[in-house]
FIKEVO-145434 format. One record per residue (C-alpha): residue in one letter; x, y, z. Coordinates in steps of 0.2 Angstrom, whole numbers, plus 5000, padded with zeros to 4 digits. Last residue first. Layout:
<tornus>
TORNU   res      X      Y      Z
TORNU     A      X      Y      Z
...
</tornus>
This chain:
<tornus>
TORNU   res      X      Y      Z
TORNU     X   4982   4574   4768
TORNU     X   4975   4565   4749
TORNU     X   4977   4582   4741
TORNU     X   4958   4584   4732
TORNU     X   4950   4573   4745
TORNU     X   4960   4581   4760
TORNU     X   4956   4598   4752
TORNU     X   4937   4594   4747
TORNU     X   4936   4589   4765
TORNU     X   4943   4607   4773
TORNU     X   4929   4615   4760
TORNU     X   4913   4605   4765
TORNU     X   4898   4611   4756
TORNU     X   4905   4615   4739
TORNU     X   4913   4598   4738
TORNU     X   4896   4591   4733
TORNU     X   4899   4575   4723
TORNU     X   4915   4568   4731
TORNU     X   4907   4571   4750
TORNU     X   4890   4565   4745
TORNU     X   4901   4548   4737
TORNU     X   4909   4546   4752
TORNU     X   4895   4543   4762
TORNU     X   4888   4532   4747
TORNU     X   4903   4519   4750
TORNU     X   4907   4511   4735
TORNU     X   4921   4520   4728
TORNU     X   4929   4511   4715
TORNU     X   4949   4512   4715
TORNU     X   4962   4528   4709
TORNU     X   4950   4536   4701
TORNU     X   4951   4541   4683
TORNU     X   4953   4555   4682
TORNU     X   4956   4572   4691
TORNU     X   4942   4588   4693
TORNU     X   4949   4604   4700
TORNU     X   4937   4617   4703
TORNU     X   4943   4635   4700
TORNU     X   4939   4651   4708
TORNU     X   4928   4664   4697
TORNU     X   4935   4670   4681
TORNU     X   4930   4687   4683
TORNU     X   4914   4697   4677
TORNU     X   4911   4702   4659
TORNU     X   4900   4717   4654
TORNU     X   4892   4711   4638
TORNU     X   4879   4724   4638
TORNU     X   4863   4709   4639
TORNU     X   4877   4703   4656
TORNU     X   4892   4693   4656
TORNU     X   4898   4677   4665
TORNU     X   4914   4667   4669
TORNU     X   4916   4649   4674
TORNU     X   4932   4638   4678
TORNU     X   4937   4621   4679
TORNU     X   4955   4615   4680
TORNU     X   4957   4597   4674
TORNU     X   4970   4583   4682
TORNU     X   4972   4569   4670
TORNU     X   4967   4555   4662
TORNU     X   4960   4556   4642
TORNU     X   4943   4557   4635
TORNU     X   4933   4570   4646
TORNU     X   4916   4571   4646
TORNU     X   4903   4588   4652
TORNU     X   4886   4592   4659
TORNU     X   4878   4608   4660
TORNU     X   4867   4614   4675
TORNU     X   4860   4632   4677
TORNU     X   4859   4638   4695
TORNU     X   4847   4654   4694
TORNU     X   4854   4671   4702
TORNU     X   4853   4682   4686
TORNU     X   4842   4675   4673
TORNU     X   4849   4665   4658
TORNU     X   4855   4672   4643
TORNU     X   4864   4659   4640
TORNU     X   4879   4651   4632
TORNU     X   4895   4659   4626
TORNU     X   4905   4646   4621
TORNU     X   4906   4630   4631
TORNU     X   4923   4628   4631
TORNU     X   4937   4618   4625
TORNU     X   4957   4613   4627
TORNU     X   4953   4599   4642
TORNU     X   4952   4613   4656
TORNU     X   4932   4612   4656
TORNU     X   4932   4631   4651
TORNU     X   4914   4638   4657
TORNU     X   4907   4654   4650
TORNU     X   4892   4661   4654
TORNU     X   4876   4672   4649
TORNU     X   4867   4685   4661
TORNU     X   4850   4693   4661
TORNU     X   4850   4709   4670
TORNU     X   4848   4711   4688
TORNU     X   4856   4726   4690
TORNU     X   4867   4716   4702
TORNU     X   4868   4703   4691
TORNU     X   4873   4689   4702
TORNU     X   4880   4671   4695
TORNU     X   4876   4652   4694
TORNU     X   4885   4636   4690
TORNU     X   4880   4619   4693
TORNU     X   4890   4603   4684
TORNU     X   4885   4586   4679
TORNU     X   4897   4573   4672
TORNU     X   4897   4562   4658
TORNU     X   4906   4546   4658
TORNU     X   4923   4543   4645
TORNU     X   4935   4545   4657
TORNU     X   4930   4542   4675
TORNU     X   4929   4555   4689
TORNU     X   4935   4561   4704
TORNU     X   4928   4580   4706
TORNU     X   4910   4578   4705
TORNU     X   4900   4595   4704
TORNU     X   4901   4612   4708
TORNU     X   4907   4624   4699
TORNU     X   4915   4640   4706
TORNU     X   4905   4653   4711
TORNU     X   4903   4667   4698
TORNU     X   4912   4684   4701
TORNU     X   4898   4698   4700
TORNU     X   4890   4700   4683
TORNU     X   4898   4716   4675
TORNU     X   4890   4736   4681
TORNU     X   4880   4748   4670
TORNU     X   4876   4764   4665
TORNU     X   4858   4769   4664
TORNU     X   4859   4779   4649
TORNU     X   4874   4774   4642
TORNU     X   4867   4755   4643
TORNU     X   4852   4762   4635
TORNU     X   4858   4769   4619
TORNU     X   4867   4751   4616
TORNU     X   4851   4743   4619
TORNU     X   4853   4726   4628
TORNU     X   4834   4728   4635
TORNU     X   4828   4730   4621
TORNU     X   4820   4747   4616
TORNU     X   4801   4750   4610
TORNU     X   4797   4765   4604
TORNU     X   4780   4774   4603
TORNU     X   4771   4786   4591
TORNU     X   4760   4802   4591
TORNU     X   4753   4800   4609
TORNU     X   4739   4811   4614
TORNU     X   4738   4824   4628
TORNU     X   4748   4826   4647
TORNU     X   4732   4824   4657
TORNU     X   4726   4808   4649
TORNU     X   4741   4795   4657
TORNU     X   4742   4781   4644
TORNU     X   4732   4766   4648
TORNU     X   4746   4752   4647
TORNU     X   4743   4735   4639
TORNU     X   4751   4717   4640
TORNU     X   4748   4699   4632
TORNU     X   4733   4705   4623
TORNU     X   4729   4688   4611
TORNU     X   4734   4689   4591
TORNU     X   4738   4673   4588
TORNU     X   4755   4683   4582
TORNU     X   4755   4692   4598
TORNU     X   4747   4704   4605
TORNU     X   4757   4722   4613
TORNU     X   4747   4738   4621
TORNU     X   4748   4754   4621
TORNU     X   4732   4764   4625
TORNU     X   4727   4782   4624
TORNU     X   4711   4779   4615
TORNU     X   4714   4790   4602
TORNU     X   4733   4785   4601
TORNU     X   4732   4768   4599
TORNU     X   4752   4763   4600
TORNU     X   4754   4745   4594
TORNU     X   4767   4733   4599
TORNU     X   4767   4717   4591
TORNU     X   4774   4700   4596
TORNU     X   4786   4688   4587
TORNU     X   4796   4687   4600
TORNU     X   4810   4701   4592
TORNU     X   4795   4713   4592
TORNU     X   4785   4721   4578
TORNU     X   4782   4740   4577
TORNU     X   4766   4748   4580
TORNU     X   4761   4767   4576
TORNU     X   4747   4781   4581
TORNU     X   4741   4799   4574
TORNU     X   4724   4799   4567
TORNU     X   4706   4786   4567
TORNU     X   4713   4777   4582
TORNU     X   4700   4763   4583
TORNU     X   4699   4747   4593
TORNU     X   4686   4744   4600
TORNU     X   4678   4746   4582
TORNU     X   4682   4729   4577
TORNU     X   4675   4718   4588
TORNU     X   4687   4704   4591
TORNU     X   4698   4718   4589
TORNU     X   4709   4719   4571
TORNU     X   4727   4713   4568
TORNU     X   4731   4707   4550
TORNU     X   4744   4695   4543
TORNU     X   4751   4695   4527
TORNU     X   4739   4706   4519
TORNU     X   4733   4705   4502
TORNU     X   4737   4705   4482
TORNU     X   4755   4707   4486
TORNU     X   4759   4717   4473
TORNU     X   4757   4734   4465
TORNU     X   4743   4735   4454
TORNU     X   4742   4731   4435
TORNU     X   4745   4743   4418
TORNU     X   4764   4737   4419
TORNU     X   4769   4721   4428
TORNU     X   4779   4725   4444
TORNU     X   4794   4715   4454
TORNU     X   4802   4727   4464
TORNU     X   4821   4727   4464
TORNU     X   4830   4728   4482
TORNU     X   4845   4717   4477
TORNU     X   4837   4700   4485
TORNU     X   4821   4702   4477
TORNU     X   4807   4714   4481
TORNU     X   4788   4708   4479
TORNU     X   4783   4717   4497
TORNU     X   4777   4706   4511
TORNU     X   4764   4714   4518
TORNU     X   4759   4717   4537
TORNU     X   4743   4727   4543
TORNU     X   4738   4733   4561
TORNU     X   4718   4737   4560
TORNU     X   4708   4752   4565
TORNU     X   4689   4754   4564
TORNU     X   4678   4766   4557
TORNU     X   4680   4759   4537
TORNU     X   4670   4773   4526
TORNU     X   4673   4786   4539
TORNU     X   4691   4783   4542
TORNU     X   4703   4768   4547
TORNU     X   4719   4770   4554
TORNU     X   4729   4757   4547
TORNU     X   4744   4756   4559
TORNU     X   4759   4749   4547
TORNU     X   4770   4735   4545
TORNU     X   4781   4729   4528
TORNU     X   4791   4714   4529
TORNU     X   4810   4715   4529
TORNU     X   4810   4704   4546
TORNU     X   4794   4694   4545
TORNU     X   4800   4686   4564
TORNU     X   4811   4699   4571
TORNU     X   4832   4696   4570
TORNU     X   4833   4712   4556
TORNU     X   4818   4723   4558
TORNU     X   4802   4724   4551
TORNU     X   4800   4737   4538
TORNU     X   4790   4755   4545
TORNU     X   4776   4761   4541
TORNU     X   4769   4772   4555
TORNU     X   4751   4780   4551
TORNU     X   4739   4773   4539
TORNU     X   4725   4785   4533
TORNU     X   4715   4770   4526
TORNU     X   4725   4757   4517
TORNU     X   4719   4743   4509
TORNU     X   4708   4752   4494
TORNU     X   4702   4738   4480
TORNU     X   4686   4744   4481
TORNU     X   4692   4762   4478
TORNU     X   4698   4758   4461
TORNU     X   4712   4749   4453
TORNU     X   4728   4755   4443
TORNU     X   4726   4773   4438
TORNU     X   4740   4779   4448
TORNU     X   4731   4782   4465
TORNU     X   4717   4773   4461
TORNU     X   4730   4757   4466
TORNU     X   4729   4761   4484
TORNU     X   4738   4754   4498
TORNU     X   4757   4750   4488
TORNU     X   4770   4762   4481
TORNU     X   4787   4753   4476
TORNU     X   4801   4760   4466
TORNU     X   4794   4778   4466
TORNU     X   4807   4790   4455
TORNU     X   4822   4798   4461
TORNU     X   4833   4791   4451
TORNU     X   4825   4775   4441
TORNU     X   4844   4766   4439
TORNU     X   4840   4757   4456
TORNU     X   4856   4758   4465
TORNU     X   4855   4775   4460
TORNU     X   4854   4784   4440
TORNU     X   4840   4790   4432
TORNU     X   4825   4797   4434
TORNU     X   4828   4815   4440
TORNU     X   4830   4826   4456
TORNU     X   4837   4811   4466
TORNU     X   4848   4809   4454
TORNU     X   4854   4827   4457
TORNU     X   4855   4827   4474
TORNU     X   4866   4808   4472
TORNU     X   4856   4793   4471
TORNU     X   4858   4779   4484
TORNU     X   4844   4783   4493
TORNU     X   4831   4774   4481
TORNU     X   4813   4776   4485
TORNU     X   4798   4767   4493
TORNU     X   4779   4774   4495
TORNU     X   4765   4771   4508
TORNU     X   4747   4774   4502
TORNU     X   4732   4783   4508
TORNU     X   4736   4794   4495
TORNU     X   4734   4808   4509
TORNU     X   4740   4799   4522
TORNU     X   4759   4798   4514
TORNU     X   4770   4782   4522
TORNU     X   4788   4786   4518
TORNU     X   4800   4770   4514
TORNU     X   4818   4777   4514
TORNU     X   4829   4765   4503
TORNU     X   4849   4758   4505
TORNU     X   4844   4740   4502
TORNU     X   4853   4733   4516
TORNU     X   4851   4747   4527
TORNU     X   4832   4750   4524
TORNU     X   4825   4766   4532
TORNU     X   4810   4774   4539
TORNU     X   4799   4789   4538
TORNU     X   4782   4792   4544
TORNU     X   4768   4805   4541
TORNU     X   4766   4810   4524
TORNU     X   4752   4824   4521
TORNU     X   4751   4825   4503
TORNU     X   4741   4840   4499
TORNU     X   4744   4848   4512
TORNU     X   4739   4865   4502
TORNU     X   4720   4857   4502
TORNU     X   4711   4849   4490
TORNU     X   4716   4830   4493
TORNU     X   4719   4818   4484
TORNU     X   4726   4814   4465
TORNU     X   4729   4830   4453
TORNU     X   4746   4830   4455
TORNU     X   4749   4811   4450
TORNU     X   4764   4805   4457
TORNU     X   4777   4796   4444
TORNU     X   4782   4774   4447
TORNU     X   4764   4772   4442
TORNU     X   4769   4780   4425
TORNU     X   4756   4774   4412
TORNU     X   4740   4776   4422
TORNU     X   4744   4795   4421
TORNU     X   4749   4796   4404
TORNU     X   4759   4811   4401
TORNU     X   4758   4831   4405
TORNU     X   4771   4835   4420
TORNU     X   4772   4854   4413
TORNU     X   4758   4865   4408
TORNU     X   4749   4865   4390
TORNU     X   4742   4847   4389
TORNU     X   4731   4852   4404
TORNU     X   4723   4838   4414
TORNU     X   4735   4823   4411
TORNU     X   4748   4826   4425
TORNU     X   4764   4818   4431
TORNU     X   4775   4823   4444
TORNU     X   4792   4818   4452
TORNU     X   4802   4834   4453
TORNU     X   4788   4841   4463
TORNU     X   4788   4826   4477
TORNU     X   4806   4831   4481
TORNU     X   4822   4820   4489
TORNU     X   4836   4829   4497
TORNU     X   4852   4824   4502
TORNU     X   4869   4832   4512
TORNU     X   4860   4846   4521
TORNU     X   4873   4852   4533
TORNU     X   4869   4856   4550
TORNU     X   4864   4867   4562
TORNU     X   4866   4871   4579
TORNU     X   4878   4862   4593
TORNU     X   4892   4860   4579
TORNU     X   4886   4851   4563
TORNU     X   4874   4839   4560
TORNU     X   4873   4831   4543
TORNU     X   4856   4833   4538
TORNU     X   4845   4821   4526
TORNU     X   4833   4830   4517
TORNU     X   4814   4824   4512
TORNU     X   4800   4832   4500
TORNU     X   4782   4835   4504
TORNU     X   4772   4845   4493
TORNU     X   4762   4860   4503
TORNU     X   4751   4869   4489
TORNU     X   4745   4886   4488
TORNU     X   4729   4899   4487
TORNU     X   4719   4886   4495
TORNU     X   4705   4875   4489
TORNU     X   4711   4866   4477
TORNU     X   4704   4854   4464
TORNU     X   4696   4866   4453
TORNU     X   4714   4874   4448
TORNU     X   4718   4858   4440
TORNU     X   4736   4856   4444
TORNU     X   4746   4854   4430
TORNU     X   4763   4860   4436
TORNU     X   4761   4879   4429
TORNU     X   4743   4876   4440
TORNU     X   4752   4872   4456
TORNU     X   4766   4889   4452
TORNU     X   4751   4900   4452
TORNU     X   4744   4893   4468
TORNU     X   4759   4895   4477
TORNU     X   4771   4881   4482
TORNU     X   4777   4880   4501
TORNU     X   4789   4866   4503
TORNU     X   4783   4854   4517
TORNU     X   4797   4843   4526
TORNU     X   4800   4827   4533
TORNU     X   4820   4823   4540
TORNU     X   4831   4811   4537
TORNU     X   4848   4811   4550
TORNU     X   4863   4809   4550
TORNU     X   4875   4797   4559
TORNU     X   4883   4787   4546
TORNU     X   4867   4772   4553
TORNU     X   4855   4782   4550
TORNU     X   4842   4794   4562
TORNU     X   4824   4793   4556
TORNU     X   4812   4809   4559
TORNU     X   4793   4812   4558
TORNU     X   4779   4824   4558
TORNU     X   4783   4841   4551
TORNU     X   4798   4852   4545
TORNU     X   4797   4870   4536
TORNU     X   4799   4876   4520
TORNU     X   4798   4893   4511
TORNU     X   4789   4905   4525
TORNU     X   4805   4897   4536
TORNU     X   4807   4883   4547
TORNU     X   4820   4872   4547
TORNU     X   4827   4872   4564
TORNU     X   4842   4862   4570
TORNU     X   4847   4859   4587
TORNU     X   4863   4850   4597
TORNU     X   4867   4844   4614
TORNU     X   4852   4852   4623
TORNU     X   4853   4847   4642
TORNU     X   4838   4835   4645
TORNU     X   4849   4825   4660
TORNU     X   4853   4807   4651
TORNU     X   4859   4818   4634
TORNU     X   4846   4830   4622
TORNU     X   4846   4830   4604
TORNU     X   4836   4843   4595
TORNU     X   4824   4844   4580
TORNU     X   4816   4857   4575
TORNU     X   4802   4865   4561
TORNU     X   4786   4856   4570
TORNU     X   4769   4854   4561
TORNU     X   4760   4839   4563
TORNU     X   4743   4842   4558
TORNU     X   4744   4861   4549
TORNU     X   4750   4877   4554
TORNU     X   4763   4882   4538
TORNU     X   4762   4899   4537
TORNU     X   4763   4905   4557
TORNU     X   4779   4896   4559
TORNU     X   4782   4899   4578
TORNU     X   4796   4895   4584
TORNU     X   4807   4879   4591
TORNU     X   4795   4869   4587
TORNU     X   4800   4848   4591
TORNU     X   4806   4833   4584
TORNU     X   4816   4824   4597
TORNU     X   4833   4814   4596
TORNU     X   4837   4808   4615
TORNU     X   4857   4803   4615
TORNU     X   4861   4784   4622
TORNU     X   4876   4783   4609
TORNU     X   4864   4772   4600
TORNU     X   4849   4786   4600
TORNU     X   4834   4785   4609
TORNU     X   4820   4792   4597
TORNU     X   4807   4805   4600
TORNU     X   4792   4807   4585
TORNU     X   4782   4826   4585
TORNU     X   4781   4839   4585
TORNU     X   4786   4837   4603
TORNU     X   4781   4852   4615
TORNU     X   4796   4863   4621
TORNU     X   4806   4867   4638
TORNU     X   4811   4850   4640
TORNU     X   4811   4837   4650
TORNU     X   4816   4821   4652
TORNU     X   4810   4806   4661
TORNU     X   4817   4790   4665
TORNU     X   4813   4770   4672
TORNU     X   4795   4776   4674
TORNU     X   4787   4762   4678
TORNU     X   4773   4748   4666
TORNU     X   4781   4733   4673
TORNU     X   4786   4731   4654
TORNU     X   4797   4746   4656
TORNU     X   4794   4764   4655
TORNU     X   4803   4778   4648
TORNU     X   4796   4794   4646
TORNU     X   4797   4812   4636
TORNU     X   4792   4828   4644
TORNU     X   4786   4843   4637
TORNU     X   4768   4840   4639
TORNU     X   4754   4842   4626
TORNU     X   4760   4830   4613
TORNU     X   4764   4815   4625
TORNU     X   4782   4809   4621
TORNU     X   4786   4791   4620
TORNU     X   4798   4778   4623
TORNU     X   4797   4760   4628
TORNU     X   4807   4750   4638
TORNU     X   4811   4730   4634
TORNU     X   4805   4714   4640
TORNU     X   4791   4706   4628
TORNU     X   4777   4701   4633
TORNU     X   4770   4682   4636
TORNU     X   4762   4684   4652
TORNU     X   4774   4680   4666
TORNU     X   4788   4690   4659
TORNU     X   4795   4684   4643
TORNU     X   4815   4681   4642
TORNU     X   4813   4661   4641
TORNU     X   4824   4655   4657
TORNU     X   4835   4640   4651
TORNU     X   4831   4627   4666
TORNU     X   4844   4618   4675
TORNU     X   4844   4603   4688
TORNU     X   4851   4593   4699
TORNU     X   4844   4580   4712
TORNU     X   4849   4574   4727
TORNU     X   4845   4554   4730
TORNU     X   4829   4555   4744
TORNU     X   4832   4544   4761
TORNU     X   4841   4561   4767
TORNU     X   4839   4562   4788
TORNU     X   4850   4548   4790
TORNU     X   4863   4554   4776
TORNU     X   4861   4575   4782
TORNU     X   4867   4569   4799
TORNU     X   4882   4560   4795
TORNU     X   4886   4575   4784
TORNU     X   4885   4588   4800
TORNU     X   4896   4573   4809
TORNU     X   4908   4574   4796
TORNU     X   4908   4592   4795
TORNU     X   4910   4595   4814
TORNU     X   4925   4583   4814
TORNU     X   4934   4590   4800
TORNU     X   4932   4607   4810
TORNU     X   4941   4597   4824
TORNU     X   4953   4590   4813
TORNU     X   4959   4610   4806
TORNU     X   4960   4615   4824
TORNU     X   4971   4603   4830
TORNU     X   4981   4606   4818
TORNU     X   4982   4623   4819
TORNU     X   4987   4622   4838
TORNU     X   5001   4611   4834
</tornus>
């Protein structure tokens, strides 16, 4: 008897509580949702960004609120591009000895993984008086690795191979060439493909040594008497790849030029010019910055200056497949620019070309310069990579500066890189629903949702408004799932961010008695619970004209003991 009482008493209380909110509420309720853009306040693009200073030994990871969400260190400088891998490993080019043959911009011969706490997972070294690793690193989806290298060449063995003895100044020559390591154990690894500049040459000084043809002929050859005079003769700086196409694009500073090949040759194809996805073996597919490299325009017609960071626009970002470097800029042109082209490439990875012409496109795509051009000036080292906003990121590493513009090209968001620690060769940006970084930081569901709230007796046929929200207690963004209890469901809507009440509105077509219920998920897809149900009926038993008891039907939420007599009838 005593739990009767109780229970009308606290319908009591709740009745004179909604008596009170009607006098002192002359204003309908109103609901509403947004959907919450994932841009911060100015326009940038949330995500964490990687990099590692070249005098210091550690490797950072900041957010957009420009804190240092990790650090790890190590007992060696990096030499010189860090990446987080998908399993959340850190993959970083460093020198493990010294390689007093090969000193030169960029020289490194290691490469190590490292977990969350810098422990060393796994190293290679490739580093000997015969080769030895530089610059840049791309890890691919079988879980290998390509790698930049120089092979040593003495001078004897330049001028066998057509070099013009005049035109260098050392007593040897450094050509690039590429392998891809299979990793093996906690050191080593299995070199599984190679790609060499000396096994693609062509020459037209000396009809007596090999290589000898018709320079302007062959654009899809590299000219051995073209750049520089000194043994690094080449000088490529980034590497990337192309899933769908299966190609490694390589930018080489030296031929101020970038340069795409086929990666679905074997060793030997790769050695020769025939054979791959391509039929052309090892040879060029695509070069494109500057036609005087291969006889096909002259410096005029120069577009690329020292460019660092090539790499093609990724899937899901607007100009996906496009082509995006940091154009440095030199002497002759003293300010930087960010350039993208849109290579001539169909939809099987050929490259249109018409013999005795340059390589398409005529120009740029888009180009980023200062409003005054040399304020902004990295003449070496530096990157930029385009965002899933449509945004860019560029690294100026002379000026110690990231920052990020967007296709109108206005500063949204810029860091000044701390000086003490040295330069910055190349920066990452990271979503925020990066695999690698949800084993990095680990990471917890949505908590359970609330349950809906919204009308409960309805009519068939008449939309009806329902609230749902949820925490994320790493405050992540969070989707949801709502089954109306009528055989559908929203799907997977969102992301939305954690805590805000979103509105959606459903209809049902036939009487009965429909069960309600939400779910969410965070960026990692961590699921929470169902949370409790709401049960909505149709259609009412008579019209309800009475508003008090319409704020009791519409907002059951506030007033659990009435939602029971109004769902039950007691």
């Amino acid at each position: 008897m005593g739990c009767i009482w109780s229970v009308v008493n606290m319908v009591k209380i709740e009745i004179c509580i909604v008596a009170l909110l009607l006098v002192l509420s002359t204003v309908p309720m109103v609901t509403g949702g947004v959907f919450e853009n994932l841009l911060d306040g100015n326009g940038s693009n949330e995500g964490y960004i990687l990099y590692s200073p070249m005098q210091s030994n550690n490797t950072y990871l900041i957010d957009n609120n420009k804190e240092v969400k990790h650090l790890w260190e190590s007992t060696h400088y990096p030499r010189l591009s860090p990446y987080i891998l998908e399993n959340g490993e850190l993959l970083r080019m460093v020198s493990l000895t010294d390689n007093l043959r090969f000193i030169a911009g960029g020289y490194g011969g290691g490469i190590q993984k490292l977990d969350w706490n810098g422990t060393i997972l796994w190293e290679f070294e490739y580093s000997t008086d015969k080769y030895c690793l530089h610059h840049d690193a791309e890890p691919l989806p079988n879980g290998n690795i390509l790698m930049i290298a120089w092979e040593y060449k003495t001078l004897q063995e330049a001028i066998d191979a057509g070099r013009n003895p005049n035109r260098l100044d050392s007593d040897s020559l450094w050509p690039d060439h590429i392998i891809e390591v299979e990793p093996a154990g906690s050191k080593g690894g299995k070199i599984v493909w190679e790609w060499h500049v000396w096994e693609h040459l062509i020459q037209d000084y000396n009809p007596t040594k090999d290589n000898y043809g018709v320079v302007e002929e062959h654009p899809e050859l590299i000219d051995i008497n073209y750049g520089n005079t000194q043994h690094d003769w080449n000088h490529c700086n980034s590497i990337d790849y192309n899933e769908e196409f299966n190609q490694i694009v390589i930018g080489v500073r030296d031929f101020n030029e970038i340069w795409v090949i086929d990666h679905s040759t074997t060793i030997e194809e790769a050695a020769g010019h025939i054979g791959g996805n391509s039929g052309k073996g090892g040879d060029l597919l695509y070069r494109w910055g500057n036609p005087e490299a291969y006889r096909a325009g002259t410096i005029s017609e120069q577009k690329y200056f020292a460019q660092h960071g090539v790499m093609w626009i990724e899937e899901g970002c607007p100009g996906e497949g496009n082509l995006l470097v940091f154009n440095n800029g030199n002497l002759n042109r003293p300010y930087s620019s960010v350039d993208e082209i849109v290579p001539p490439v169909d939809s099987y990875g050929n490259y249109i070309y018409n013999n005795g012409t340059a390589y398409g496109p005529d120009e740029q795509i888009w180009i980023y310069t200062s409003d005054e051009p040399t304020d902004f000036y990295s003449f070496f080292l530096s990157n930029t990579q385009r965002l899933p906003n449509g945004n860019t990121l560029i690294c100026s590493s002379t000026q110690q500066l990231l920052f990020e513009v967007t296709p109108d090209k206005n500063v949204v968001w810029e860091y000044d890189i701390p000086s003490l620690e040295g330069l910055v060769f190349k920066a990452s940006w990271y979503p925020e629903n990066y695999s690698g970084l949800r084993n990095l930081f680990g990471n917890n569901p949505p908590s359970k949702p609330d349950p809906p709230n919204g009308q409960i007796r309805c009519n068939i046929g008449i939309s009806y408004n329902y609230s749902i929200s949820a925490i994320d207690i790493e405050d992540d963004s969070v989707f949801y799932l709502i089954n109306w209890g009528d055989s559908s469901d929203t799907g997977w809507i969102g992301p939305y961010k954690s805590g805000d009440e979103i509105v959606l509105n459903h209809t049902w077509s036939a009487t009965g008695k429909y069960e309600i219920r939400v779910k969410a998920k965070d960026i990692f897809d961590a699921e929470s619970e169902w949370s409790d149900s709401l049960w909505v009926t149709m259609p009412k038993n008579k019209a309800i004209s009475s508003p008090f008891i319409q704020f009791l039907e519409n907002h059951p939420r506030l007033f659990p003991i009435l939602r029971q007599i109004l769902r039950f009838g007691i």
